[in-house]
PyMOL commands that place a pseudoatom at each C-alpha (Angstrom):
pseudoatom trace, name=CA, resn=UNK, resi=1, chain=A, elem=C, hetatm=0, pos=[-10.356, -13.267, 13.028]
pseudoatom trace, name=CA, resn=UNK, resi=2, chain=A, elem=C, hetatm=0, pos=[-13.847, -14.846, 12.706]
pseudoatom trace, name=CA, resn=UNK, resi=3, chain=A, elem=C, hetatm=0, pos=[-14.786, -15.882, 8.868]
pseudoatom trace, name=CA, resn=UNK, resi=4, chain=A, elem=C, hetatm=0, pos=[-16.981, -13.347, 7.128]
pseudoatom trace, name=CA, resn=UNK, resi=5, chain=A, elem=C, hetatm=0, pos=[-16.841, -10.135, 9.183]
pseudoatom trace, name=CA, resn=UNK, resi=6, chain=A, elem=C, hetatm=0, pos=[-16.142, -7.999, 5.831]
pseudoatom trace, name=CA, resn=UNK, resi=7, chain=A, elem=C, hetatm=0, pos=[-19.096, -9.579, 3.072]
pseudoatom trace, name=CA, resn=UNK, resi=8, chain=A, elem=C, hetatm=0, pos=[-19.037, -6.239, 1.247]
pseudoatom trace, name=CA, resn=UNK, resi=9, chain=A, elem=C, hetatm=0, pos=[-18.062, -4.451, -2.333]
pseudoatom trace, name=CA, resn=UNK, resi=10, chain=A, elem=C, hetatm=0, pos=[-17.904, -0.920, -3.859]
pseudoatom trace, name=CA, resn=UNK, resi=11, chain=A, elem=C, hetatm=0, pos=[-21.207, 0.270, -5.344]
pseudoatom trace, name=CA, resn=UNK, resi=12, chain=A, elem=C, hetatm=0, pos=[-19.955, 1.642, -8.867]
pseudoatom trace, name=CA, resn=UNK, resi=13, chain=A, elem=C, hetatm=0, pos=[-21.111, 5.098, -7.421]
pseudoatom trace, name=CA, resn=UNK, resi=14, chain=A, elem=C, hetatm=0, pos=[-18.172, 4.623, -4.991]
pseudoatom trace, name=CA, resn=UNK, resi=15, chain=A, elem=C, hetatm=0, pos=[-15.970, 3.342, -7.408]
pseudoatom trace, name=CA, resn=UNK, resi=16, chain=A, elem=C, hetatm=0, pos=[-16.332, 6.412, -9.570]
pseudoatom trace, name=CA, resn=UNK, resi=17, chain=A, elem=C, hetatm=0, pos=[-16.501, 8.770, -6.610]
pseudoatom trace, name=CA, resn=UNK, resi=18, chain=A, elem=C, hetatm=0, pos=[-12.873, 7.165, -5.756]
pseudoatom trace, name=CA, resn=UNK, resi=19, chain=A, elem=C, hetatm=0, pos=[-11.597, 7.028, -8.809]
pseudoatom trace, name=CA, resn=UNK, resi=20, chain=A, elem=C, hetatm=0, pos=[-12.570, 10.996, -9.732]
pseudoatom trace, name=CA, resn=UNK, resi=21, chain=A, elem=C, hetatm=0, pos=[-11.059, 11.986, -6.112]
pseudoatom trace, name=CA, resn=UNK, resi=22, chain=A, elem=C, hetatm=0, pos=[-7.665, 9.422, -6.955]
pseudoatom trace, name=CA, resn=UNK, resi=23, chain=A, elem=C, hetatm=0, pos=[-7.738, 11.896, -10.443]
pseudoatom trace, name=CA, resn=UNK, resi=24, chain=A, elem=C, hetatm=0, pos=[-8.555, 15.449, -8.888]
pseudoatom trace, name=CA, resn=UNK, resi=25, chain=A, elem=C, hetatm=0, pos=[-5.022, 14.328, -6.330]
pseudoatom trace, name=CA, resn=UNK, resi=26, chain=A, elem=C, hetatm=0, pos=[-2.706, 13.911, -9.912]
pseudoatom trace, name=CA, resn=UNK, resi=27, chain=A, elem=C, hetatm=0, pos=[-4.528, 16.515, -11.456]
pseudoatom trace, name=CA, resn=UNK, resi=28, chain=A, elem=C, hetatm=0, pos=[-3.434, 19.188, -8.808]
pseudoatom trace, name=CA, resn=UNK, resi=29, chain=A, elem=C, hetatm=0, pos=[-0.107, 18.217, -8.648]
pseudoatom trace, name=CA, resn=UNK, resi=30, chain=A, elem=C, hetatm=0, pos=[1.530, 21.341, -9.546]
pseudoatom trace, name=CA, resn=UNK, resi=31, chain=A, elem=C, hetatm=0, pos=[4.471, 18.974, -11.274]
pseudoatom trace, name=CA, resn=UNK, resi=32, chain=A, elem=C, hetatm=0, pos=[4.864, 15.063, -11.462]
pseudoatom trace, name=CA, resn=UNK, resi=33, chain=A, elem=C, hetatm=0, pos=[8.142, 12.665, -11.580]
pseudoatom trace, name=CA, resn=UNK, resi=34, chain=A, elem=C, hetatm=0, pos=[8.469, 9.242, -12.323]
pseudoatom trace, name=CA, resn=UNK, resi=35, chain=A, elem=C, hetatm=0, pos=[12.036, 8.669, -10.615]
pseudoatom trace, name=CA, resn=UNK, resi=36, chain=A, elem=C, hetatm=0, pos=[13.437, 5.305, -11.457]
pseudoatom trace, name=CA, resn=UNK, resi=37, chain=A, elem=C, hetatm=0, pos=[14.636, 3.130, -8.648]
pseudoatom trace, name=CA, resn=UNK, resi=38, chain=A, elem=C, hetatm=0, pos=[18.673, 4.244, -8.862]
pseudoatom trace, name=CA, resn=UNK, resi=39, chain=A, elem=C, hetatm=0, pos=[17.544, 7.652, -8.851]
pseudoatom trace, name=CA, resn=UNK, resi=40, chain=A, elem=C, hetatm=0, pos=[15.462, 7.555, -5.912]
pseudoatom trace, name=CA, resn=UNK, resi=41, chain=A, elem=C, hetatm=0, pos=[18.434, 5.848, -3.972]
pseudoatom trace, name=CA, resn=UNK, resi=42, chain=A, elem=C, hetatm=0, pos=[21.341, 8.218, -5.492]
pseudoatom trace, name=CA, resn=UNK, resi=43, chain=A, elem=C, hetatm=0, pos=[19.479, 11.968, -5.503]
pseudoatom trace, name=CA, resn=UNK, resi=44, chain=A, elem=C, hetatm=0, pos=[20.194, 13.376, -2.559]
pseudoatom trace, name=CA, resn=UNK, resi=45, chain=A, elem=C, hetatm=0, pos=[17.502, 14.274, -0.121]
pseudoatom trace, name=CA, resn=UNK, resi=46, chain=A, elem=C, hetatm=0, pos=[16.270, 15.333, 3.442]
pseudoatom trace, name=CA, resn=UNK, resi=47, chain=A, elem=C, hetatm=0, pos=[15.865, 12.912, 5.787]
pseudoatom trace, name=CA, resn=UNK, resi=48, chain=A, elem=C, hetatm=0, pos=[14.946, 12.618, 9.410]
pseudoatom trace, name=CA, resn=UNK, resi=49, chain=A, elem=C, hetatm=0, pos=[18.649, 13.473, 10.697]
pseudoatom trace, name=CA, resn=UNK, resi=50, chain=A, elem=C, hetatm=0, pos=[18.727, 16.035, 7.622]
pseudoatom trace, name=CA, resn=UNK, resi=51, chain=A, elem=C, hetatm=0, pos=[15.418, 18.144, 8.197]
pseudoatom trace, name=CA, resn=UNK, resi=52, chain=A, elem=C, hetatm=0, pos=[16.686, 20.259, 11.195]
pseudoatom trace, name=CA, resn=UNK, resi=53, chain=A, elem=C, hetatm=0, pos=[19.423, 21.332, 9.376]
pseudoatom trace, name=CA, resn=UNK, resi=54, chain=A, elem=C, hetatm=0, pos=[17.926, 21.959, 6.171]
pseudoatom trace, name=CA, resn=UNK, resi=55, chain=A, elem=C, hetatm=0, pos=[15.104, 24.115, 8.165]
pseudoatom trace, name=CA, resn=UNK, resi=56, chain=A, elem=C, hetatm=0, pos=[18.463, 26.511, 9.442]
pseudoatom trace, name=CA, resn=UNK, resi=57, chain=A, elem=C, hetatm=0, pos=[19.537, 26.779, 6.598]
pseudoatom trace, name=CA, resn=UNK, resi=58, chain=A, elem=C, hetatm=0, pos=[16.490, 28.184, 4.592]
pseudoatom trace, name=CA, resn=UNK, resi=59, chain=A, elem=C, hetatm=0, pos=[15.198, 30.068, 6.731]
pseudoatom trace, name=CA, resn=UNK, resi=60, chain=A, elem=C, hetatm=0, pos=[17.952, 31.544, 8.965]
pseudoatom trace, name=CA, resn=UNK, resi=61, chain=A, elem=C, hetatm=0, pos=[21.413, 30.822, 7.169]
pseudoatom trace, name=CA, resn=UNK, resi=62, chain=A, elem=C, hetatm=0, pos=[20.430, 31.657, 3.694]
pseudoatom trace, name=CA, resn=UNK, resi=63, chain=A, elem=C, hetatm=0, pos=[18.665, 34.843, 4.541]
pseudoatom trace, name=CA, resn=UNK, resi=64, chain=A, elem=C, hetatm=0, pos=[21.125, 36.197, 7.271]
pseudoatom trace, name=CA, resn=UNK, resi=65, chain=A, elem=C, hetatm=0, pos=[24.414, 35.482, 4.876]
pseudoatom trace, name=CA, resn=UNK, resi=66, chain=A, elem=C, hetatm=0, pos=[22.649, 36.287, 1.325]
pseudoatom trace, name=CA, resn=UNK, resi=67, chain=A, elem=C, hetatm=0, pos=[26.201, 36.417, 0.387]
pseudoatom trace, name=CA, resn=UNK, resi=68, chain=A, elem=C, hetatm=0, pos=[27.102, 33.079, 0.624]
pseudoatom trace, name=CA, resn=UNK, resi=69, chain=A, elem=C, hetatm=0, pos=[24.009, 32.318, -1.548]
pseudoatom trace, name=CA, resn=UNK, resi=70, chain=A, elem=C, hetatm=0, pos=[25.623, 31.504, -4.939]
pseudoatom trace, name=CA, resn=UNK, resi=71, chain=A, elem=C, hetatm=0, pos=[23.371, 30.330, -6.747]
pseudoatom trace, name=CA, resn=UNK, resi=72, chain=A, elem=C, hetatm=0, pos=[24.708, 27.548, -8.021]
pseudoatom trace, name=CA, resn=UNK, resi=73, chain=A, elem=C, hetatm=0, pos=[22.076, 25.616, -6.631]
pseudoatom trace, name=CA, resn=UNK, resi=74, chain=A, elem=C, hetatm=0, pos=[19.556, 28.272, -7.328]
pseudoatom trace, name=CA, resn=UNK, resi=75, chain=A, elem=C, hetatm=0, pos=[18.559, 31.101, -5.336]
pseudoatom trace, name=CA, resn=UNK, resi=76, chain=A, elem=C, hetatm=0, pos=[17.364, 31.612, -1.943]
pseudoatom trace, name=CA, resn=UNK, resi=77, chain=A, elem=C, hetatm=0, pos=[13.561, 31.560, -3.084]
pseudoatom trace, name=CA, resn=UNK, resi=78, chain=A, elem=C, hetatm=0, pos=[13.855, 28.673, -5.175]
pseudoatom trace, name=CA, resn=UNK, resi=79, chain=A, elem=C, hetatm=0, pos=[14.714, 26.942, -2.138]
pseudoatom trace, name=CA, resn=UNK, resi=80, chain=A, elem=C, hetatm=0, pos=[12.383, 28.176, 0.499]
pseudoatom trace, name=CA, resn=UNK, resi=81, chain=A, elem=C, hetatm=0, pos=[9.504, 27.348, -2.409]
pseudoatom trace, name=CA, resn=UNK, resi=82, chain=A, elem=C, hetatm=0, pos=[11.179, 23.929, -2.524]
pseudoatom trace, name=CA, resn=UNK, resi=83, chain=A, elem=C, hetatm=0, pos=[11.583, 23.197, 1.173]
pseudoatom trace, name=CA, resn=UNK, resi=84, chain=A, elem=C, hetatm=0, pos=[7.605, 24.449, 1.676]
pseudoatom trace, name=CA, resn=UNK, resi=85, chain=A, elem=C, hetatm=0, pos=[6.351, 22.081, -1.276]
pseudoatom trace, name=CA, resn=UNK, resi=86, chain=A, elem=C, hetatm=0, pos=[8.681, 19.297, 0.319]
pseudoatom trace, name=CA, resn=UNK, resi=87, chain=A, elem=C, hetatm=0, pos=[6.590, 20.281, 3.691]
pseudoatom trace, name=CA, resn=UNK, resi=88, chain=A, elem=C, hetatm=0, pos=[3.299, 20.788, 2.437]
pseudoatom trace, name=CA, resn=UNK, resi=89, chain=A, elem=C, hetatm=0, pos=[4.225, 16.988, 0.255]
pseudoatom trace, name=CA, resn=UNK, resi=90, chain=A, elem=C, hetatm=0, pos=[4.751, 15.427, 3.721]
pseudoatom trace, name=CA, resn=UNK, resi=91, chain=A, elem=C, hetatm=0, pos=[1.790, 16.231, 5.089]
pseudoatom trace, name=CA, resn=UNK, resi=92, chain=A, elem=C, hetatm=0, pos=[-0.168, 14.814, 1.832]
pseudoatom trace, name=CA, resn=UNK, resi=93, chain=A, elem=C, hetatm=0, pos=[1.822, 11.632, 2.004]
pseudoatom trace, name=CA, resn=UNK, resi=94, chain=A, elem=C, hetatm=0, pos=[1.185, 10.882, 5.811]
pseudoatom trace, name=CA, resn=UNK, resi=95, chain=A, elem=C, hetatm=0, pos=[-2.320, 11.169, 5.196]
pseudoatom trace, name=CA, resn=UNK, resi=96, chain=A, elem=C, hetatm=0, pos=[-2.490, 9.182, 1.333]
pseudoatom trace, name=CA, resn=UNK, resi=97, chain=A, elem=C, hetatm=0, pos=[-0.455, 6.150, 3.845]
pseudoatom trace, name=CA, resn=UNK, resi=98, chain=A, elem=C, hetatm=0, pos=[-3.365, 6.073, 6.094]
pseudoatom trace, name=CA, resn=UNK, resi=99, chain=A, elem=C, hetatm=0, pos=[-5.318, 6.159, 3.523]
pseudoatom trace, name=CA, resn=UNK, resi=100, chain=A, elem=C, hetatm=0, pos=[-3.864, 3.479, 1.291]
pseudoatom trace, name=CA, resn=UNK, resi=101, chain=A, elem=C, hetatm=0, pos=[-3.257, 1.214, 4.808]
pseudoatom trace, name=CA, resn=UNK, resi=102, chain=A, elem=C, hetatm=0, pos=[-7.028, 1.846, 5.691]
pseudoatom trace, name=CA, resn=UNK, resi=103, chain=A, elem=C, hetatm=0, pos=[-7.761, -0.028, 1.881]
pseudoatom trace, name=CA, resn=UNK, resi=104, chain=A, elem=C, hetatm=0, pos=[-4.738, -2.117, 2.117]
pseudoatom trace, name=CA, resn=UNK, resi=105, chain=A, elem=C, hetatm=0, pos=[-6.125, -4.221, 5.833]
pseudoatom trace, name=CA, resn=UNK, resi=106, chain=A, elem=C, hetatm=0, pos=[-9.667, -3.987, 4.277]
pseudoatom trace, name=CA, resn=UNK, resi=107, chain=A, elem=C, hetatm=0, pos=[-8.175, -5.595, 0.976]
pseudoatom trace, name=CA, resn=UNK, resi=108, chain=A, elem=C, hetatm=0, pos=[-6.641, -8.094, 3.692]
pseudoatom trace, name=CA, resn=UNK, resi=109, chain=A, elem=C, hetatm=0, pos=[-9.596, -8.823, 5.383]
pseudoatom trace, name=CA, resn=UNK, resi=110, chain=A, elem=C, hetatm=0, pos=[-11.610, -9.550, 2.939]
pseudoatom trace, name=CA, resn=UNK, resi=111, chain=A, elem=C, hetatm=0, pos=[-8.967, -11.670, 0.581]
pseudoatom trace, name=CA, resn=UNK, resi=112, chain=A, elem=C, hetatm=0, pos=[-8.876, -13.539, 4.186]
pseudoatom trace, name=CA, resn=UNK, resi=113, chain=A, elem=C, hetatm=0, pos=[-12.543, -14.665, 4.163]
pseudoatom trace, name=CA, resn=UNK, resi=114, chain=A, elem=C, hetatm=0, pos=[-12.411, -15.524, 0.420]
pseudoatom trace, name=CA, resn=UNK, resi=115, chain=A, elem=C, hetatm=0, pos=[-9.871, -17.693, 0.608]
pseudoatom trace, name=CA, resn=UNK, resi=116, chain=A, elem=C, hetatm=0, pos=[-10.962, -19.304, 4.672]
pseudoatom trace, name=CA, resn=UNK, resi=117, chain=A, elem=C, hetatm=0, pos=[-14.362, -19.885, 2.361]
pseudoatom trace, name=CA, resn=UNK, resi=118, chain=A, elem=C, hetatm=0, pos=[-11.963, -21.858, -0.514]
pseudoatom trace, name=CA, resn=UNK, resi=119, chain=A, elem=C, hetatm=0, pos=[-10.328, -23.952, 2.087]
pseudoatom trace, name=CA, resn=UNK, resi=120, chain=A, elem=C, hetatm=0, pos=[-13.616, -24.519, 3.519]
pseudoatom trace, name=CA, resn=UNK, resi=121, chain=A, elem=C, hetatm=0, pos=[-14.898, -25.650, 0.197]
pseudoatom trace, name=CA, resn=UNK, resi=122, chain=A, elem=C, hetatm=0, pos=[-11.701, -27.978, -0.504]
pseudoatom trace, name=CA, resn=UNK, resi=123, chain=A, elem=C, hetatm=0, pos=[-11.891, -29.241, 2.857]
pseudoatom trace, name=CA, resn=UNK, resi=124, chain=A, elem=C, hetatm=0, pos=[-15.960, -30.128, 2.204]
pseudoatom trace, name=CA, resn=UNK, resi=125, chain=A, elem=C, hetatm=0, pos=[-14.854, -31.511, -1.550]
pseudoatom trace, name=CA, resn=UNK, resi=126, chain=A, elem=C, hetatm=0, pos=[-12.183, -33.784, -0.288]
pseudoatom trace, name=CA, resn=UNK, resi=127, chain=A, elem=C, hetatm=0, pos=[-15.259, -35.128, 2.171]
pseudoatom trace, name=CA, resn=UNK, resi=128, chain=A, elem=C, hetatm=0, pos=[-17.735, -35.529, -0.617]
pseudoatom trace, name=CA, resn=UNK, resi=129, chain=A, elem=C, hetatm=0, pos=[-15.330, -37.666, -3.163]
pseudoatom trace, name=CA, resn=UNK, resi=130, chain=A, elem=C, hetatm=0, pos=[-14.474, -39.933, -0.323]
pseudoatom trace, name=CA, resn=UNK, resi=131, chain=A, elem=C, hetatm=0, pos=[-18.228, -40.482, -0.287]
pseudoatom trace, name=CA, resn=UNK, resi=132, chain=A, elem=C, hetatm=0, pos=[-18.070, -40.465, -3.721]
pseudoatom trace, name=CA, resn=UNK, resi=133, chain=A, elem=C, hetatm=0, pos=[-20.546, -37.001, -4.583]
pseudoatom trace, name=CA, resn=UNK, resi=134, chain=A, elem=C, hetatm=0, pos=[-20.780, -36.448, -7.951]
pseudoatom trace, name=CA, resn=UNK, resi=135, chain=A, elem=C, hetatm=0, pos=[-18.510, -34.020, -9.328]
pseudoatom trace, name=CA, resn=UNK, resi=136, chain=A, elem=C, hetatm=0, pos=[-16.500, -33.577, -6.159]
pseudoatom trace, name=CA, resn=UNK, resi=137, chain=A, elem=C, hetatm=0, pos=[-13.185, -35.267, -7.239]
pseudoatom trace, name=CA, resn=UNK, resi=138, chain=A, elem=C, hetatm=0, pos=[-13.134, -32.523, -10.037]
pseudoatom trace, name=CA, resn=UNK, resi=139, chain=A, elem=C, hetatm=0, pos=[-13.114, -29.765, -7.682]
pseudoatom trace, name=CA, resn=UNK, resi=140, chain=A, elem=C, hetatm=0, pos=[-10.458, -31.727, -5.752]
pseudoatom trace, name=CA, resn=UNK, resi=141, chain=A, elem=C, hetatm=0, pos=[-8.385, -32.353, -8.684]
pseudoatom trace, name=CA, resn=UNK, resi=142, chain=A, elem=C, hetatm=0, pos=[-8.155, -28.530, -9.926]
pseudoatom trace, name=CA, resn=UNK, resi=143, chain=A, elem=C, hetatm=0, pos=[-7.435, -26.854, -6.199]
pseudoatom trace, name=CA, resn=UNK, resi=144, chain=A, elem=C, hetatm=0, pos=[-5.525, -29.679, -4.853]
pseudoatom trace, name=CA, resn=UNK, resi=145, chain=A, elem=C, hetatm=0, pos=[-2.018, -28.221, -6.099]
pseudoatom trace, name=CA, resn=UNK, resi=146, chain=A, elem=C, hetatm=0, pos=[-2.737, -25.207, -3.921]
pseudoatom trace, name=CA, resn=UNK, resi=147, chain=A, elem=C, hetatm=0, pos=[-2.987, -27.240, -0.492]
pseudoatom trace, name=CA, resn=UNK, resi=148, chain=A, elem=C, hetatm=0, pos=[-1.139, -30.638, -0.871]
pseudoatom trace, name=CA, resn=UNK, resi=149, chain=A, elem=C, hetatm=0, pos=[2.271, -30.048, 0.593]
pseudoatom trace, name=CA, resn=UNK, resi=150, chain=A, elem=C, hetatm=0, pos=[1.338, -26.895, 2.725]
pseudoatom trace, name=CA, resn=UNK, resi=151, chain=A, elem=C, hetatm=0, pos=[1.805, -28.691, 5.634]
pseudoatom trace, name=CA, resn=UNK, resi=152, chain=A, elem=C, hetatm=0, pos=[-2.107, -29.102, 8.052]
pseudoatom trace, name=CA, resn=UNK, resi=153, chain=A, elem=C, hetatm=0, pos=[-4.683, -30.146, 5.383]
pseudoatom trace, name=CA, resn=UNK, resi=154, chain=A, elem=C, hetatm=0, pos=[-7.259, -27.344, 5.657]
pseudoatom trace, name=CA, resn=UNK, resi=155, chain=A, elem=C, hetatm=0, pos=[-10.000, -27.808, 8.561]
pseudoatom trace, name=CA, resn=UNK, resi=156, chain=A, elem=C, hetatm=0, pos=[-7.219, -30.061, 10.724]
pseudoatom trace, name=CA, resn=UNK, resi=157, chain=A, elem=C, hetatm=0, pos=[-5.812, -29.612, 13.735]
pseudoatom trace, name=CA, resn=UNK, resi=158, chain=A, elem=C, hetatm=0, pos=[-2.139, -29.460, 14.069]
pseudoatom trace, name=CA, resn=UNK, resi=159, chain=A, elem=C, hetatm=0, pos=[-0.653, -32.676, 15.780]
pseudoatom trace, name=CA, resn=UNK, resi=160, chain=A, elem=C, hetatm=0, pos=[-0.167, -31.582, 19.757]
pseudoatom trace, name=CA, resn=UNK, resi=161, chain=A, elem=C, hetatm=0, pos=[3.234, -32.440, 20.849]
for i in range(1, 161): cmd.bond("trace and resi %d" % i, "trace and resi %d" % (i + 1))
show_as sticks, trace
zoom trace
């Protein structure tokens, strides 16, 4: 990717504008869960291979055989209102990943250029104390532990075979 294709950053208009909409989504959660990361693996849940037959069973088992509703689980509205919100969830989520990939590749990008620009400026540092610049070995000194033993020195060519 060429170096500096991004050289942007959020006006604190946007920034409030993003955080107020990030707010208004918790805010209209109709209930919120913090599951820990055991529960998430051990509750029980629809999946892919799952959703088909969960659909049968809420909408044509359950009300066809009201009978073998017992209730137990609760009752045949409680989980038609739970299977919607799980739908209606799903199509929030697909579009909050877009969302958060959309920031995440931007995020990428522009971490990329920031840190191209640092080797860049290592690279150009290492140059200057060989010439012996003023005030380039310090530079060298404090970012050297971050490229020494990373295999290429920034700025050179790998060795052809």
């Amino acid at each position: 990717m060429p170096f500096n294709k991004i050289n942007i950053t959020f006006s604190p208009v946007q920034l409030a504008a993003i955080d107020a909409a990030i707010t208004s989504i918790l805010a209209n959660l109709p209930v919120q869960f913090n599951l820990t990361k055991d529960e998430r693996t051990e509750l029980p849940n629809i999946s892919d291979e799952r959703y088909p037959y969960a659909l049968r069973g809420i909408e044509i088992h359950g009300p066809n055989n009201p009978i073998l509703v017992s209730g137990f689980a609760g009752t045949q509205a409680d989980a038609t209102t739970d299977f919607t919100f799980y739908n209606q969830s799903e199509d929030v989520i697909q579009r909050l990943k877009q969302v958060v990939e959309i920031v995440t590749d931007t995020q990428h990008v522009a971490g990329s250029e920031a840190y191209e620009w640092l080797r860049e400026l290592y690279r150009a540092s290492k140059a200057a104390a060989e010439n012996q610049v003023p005030g380039a070995d310090t530079v060298v000194d404090d970012l050297k532990s971050l490229f020494e033993g990373q295999g290429d020195s920034p700025g050179e060519a790998p060795p052809t075979p």
